[in-house]
C-alpha positions in Angstrom: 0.0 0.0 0.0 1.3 3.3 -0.4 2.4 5.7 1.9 -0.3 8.3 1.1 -3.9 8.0 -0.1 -3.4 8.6 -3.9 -6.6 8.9 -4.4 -6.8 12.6 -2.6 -5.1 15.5 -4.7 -3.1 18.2 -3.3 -3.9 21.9 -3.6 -0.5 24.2 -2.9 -1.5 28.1 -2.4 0.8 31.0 -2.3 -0.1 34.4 -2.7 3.4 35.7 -2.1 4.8 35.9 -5.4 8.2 35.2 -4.7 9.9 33.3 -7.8 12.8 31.4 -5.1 10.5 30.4 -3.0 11.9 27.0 -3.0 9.2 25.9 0.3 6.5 25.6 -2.6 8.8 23.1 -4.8 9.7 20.9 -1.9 5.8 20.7 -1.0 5.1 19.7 -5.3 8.4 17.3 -5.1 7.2 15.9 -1.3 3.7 15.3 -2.1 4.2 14.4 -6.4 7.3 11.6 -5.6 4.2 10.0 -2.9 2.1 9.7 -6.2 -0.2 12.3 -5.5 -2.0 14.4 -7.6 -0.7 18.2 -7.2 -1.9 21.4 -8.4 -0.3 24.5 -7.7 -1.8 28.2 -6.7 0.9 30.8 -7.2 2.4 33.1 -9.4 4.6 30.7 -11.2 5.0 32.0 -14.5 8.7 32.8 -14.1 9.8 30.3 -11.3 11.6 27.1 -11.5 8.3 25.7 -9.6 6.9 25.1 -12.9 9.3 23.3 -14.7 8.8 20.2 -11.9 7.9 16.8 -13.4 5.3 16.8 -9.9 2.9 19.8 -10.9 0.0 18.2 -12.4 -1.8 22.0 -13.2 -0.8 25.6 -12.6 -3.8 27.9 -11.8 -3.6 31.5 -11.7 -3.7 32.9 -7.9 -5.4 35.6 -6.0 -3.3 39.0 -6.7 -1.2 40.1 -3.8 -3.5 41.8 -1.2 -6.9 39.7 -2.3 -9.4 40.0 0.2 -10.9 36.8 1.9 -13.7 36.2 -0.5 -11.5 37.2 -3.8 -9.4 34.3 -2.6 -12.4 31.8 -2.2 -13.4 32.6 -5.4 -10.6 31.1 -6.6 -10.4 28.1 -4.4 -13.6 27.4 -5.7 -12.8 27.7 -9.2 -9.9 25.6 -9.0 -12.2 23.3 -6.9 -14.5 23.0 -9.9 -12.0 21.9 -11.7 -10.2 19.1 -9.5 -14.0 18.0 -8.6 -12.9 15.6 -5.7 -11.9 16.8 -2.3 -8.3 17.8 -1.9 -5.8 19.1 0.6 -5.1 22.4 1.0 -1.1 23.5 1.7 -1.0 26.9 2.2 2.8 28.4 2.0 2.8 31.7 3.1 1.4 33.8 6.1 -1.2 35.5 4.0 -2.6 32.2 2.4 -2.7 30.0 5.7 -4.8 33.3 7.8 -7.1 32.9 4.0 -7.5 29.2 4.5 -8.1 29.6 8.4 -10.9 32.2 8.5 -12.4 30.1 5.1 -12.2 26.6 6.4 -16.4 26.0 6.7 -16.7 28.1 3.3 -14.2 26.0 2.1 -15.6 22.4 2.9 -16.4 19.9 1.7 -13.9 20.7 -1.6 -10.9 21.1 0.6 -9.5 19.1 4.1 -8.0 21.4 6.6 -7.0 20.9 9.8 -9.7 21.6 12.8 -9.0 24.6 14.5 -9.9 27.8 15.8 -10.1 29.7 12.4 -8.4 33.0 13.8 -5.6 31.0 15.7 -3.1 31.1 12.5 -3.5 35.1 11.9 -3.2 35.2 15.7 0.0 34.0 15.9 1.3 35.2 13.0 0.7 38.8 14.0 3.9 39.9 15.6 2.0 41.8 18.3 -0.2 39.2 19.3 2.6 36.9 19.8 4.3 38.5 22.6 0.9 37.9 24.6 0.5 34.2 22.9 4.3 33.8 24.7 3.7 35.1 28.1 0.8 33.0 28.4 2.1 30.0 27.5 5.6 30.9 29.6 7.6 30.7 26.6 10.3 33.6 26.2 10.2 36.0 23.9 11.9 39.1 24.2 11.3 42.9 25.3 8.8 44.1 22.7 7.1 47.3 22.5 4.7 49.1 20.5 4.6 52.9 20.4 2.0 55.0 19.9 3.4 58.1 18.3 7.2 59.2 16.7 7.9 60.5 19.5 7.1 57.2 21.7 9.3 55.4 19.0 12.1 57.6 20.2 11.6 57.5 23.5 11.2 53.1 23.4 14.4 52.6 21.2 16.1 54.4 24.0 14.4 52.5 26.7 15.5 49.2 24.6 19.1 50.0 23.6 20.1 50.5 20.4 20.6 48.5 18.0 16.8 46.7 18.3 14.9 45.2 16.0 11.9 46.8 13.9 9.0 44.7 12.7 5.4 45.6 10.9 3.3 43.3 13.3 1.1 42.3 10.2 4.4 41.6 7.4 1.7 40.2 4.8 -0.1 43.5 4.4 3.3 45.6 3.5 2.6 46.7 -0.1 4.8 45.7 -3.0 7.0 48.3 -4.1 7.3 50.1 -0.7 10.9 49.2 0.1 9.1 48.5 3.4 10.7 45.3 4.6 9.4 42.8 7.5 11.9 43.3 9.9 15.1 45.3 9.9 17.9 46.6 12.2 17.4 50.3 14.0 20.7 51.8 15.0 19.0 54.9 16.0 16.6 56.3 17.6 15.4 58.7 14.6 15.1 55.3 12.3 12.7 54.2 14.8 10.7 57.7 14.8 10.8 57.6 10.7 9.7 54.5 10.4 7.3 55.0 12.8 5.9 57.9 10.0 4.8 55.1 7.9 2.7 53.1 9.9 -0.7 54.0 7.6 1.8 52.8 4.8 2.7 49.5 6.0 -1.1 48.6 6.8 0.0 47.2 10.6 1.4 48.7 13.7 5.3 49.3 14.2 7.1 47.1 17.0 10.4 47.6 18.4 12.0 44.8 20.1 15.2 44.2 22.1 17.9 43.0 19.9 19.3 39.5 21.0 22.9 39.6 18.5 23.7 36.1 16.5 26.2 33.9 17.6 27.1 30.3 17.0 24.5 27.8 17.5 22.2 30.9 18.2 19.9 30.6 15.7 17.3 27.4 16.0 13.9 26.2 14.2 11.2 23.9 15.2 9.0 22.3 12.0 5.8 20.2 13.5 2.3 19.0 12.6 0.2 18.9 15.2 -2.6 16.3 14.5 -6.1 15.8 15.4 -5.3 15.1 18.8 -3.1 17.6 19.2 0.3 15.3 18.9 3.3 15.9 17.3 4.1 13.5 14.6 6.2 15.1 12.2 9.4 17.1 12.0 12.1 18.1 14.7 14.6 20.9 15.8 17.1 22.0 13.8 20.2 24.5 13.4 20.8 27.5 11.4 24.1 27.1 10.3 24.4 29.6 7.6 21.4 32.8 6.7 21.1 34.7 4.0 21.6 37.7 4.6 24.0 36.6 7.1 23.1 36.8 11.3 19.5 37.8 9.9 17.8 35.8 7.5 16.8 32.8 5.4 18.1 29.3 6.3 20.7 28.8 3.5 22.5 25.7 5.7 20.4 24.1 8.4 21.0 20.6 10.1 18.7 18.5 12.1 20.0 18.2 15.5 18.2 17.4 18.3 17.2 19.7 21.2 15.0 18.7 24.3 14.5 22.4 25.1 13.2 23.3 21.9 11.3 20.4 21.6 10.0 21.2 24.9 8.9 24.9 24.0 7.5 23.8 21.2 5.2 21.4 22.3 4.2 23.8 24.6 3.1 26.5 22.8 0.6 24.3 20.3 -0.3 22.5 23.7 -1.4 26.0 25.7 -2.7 27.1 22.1 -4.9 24.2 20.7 -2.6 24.5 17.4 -3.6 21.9 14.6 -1.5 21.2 11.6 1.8 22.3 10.2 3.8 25.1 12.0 7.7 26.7 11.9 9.1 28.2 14.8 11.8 30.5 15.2 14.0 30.6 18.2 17.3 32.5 19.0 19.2 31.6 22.6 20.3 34.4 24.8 24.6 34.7 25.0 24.1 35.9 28.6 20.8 33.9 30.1 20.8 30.9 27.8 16.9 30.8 27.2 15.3 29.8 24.3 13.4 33.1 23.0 11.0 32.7 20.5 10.9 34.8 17.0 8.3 33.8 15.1 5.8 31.5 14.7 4.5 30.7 10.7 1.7 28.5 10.9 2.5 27.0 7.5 5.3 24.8 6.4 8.9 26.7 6.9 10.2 27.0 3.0 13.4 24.3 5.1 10.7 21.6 6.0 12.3 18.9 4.2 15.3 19.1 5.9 12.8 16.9 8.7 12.3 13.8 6.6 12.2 11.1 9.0 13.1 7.2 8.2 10.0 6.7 7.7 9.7 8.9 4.5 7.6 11.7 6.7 8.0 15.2 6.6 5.6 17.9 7.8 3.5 18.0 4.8 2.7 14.7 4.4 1.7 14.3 8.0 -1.0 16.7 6.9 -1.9 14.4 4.0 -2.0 11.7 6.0 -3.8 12.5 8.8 -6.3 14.6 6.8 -7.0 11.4 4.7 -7.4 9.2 8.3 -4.5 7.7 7.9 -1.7 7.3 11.0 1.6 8.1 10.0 4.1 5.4 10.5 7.1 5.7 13.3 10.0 6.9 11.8 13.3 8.0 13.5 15.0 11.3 13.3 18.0 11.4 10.9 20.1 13.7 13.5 22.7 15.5 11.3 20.7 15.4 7.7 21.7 18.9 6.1 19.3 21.3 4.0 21.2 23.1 1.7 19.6 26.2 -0.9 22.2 26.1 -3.2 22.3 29.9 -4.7 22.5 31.1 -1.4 25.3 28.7 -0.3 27.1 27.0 -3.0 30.3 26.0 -1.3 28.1 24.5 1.4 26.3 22.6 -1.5 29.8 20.7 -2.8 31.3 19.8 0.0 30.6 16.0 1.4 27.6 15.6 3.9 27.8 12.1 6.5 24.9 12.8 7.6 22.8 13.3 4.7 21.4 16.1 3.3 18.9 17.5 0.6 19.4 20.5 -1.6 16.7 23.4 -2.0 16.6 23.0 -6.3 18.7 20.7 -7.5 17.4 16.9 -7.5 18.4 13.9 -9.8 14.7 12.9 -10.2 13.6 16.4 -10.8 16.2 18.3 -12.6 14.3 21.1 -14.3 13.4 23.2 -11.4 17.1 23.3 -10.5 18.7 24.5 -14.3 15.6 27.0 -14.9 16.8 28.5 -10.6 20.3 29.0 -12.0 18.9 31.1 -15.5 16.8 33.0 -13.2 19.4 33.6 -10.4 21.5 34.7 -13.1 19.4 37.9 -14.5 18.1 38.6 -10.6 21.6 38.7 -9.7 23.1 40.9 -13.1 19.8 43.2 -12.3 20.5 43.9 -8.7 24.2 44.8 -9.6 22.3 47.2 -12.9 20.2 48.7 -10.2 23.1 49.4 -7.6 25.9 50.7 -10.4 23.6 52.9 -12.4 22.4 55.3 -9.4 26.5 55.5 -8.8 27.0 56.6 -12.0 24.4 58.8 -12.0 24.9 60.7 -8.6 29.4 61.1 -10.0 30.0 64.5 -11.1 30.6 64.3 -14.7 34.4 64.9 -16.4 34.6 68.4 -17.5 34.4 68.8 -21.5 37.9 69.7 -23.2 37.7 72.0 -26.0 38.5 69.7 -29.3 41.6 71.9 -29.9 42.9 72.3 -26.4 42.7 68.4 -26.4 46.1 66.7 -25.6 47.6 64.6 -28.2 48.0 61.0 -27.4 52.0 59.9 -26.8 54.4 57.5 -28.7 53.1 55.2 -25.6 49.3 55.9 -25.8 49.4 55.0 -29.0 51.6 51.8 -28.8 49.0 50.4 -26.5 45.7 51.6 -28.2 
């Protein structure tokens, strides 16, 4: 018998349009090498996503900003089309809060997880997560939310500089802004100015104490919490490389166990009544040693295959498993397996992995998505050089003009090297 229930297609939604968002191929290659049916929601018209052998249909998505009913309406259609129930796998923070307050509207066409339908836009709202962490004792550090530039001033003082600045709603930032999710303040008139563009970035401002990167600093948890509330998928593992660097992505993460990770995480969906797939976030204190917690994504983290078990489980096809009533079967960890995304860490890509380990784009049963990355990573690279070296050029003073007969005549050695 096979692992999954073949007979049950997959629906993956993305709203995000992000063309490396190389989450949304693992989920096509995870669920599509199980032999199930998988269609795809998401702007992939220039990604490497749709060159994978796995994608049985592309369908267009809701634009960027869609309200909740624009984004049924297109459930539905593609619904119409599949016309048997299917999973739903939402990928982003903006499709999983969708497919949360839509669940009932959504039924019987697609199988979600049974849960509160605000609980995923509650926890991914950066605000609301500071109270989700005291009351489930889980550390999370100093955050405050002003109420004016001034009060921005005034907290980034009261903090120490540098802190952190997030938009406690990310998904609503508009494209185009150059308003980013989270960055570094150094000052406290950053914090006023951004503060300025709160009615911009659609969410309140936060400013949060600043816990600095460090070796083994940076950890993630990726779970699915079943019916019953169990965790039967994933495992804690390390951020050995971001992109950028001390602040981003997982480029290089490993699977390495952690009882007090494990322990916060089960925790938090415990107090919380969490059901299905959730990422985690956590950095450790230098000085106190806690475990705080960053964020919490209550989709699958774009590094969940990194926690395929021996068994052939990962996070996502816990949720097709359990969604179709079937128990997924015990599997070990694989402590040391490697997760590699290859354009942000190359070296780490070629050198030799004991433990195991699975690269972001590039596989040997799938080899399209990774050649069509490395085209694409080529222009977004040569473009974001264009965009930084003509403003340069621009902003130089330009060479004075020298009259045509004034001009100097070359040399005997000018010319003997033109």
């Amino acid at each position: 018998m096979p692992l999954l229930d073949t007979r049950v297609p997959a629906v993956i939604l993305r709203i995000d349009r992000n063309p490396f968002h190389h989450g949304t191929l693992g989920a096509v290659r995870s669920l599509g090498r199980a032999g199930v049916e998988v269609h795809v929601v998401a702007d992939e018209s220039g990604s490497p996503v749709r060159r994978s052998r796995h994608v049985r249909r592309l369908h267009p998505p809701p634009a960027p900003g869609a309200s909740t009913e624009d984004v049924l309406a297109v459930l539905r259609r593609v619904a119409d089309r599949i016309a048997r129930p299917a999973v739903l796998v939402p990928m982003d923070d903006a499709s999983a809060i969708a497919a949360g307050r839509l669940r009932d509207a959504l039924a019987p066409s697609y199988l979600l997880p049974e849960m509160p339908g605000t609980l995923p836009e509650r926890v991914a709202d950066k605000a609301e997560l500071a109270a989700v962490c005291a009351s489930a004792d889980v550390p999370h550090p100093v955050t405050l939310v002003p109420d004016s530039p001034r009060r921005a001033g005034e907290d980034a003082w009261r903090l120490g500089l540098p802190l952190v600045a997030k938009w406690s709603r990310p998904w609503l930032l508009p494209t185009g802004s150059g308003l980013r999710s989270t960055r570094l303040v150094r000052s406290a008139e950053q914090a006023r100015e951004l503060y300025r563009r709160t009615d911009e970035a659609g969410s309140p401002l936060l400013l949060q104490a600043y816990l600095p990167p460090g070796p083994d600093r940076d950890w993630f948890f990726h779970g699915y919490a079943d019916r019953s509330g169990a965790l039967r998928a994933g495992g804690p593992g390390r951020k050995q490389l971001s992109w950028p660097r001390g602040a981003g992505l997982t480029a290089v993460g490993c699977w390495t166990p952690n009882a007090q990770v494990q322990a916060l995480a089960e925790r938090l969906t415990g107090e919380l009544g969490y059901r299905g797939v959730f990422d985690l976030d956590f950095r450790r204190c230098h000085a106190t040693g806690r475990y705080h917690l960053l964020d919490f994504n209550p989709r699958p983290g774009a590094q969940f295959r990194l926690f395929e078990d021996s068994a052939g489980v990962d996070v996502v096809r816990a949720l097709h498993l359990d969604l179709t009533g079937r128990r997924p079967p015990a599997g070990d960890p694989v402590a040391g397996r490697r997760f590699v995304v290859e354009n942000y860490a190359p070296l780490a890509a070629l050198r030799p992995a004991p433990g195991g380990r699975e690269l972001a784009w590039h596989a040997r049963d799938d080899r399209g998505p990774g050649r069509a990355m490395w085209a694409l990573w080529a222009r977004h690279v040569s473009g974001r050089l264009r965009e930084r070296l003509v403003p340069a050029a621009a902003a130089a003073p330009a060479a004075p003009l020298i009259p045509r007969a004034a001009s100097p005549s070359p040399t005997d050695n000018e010319k003997a090297s033109s």
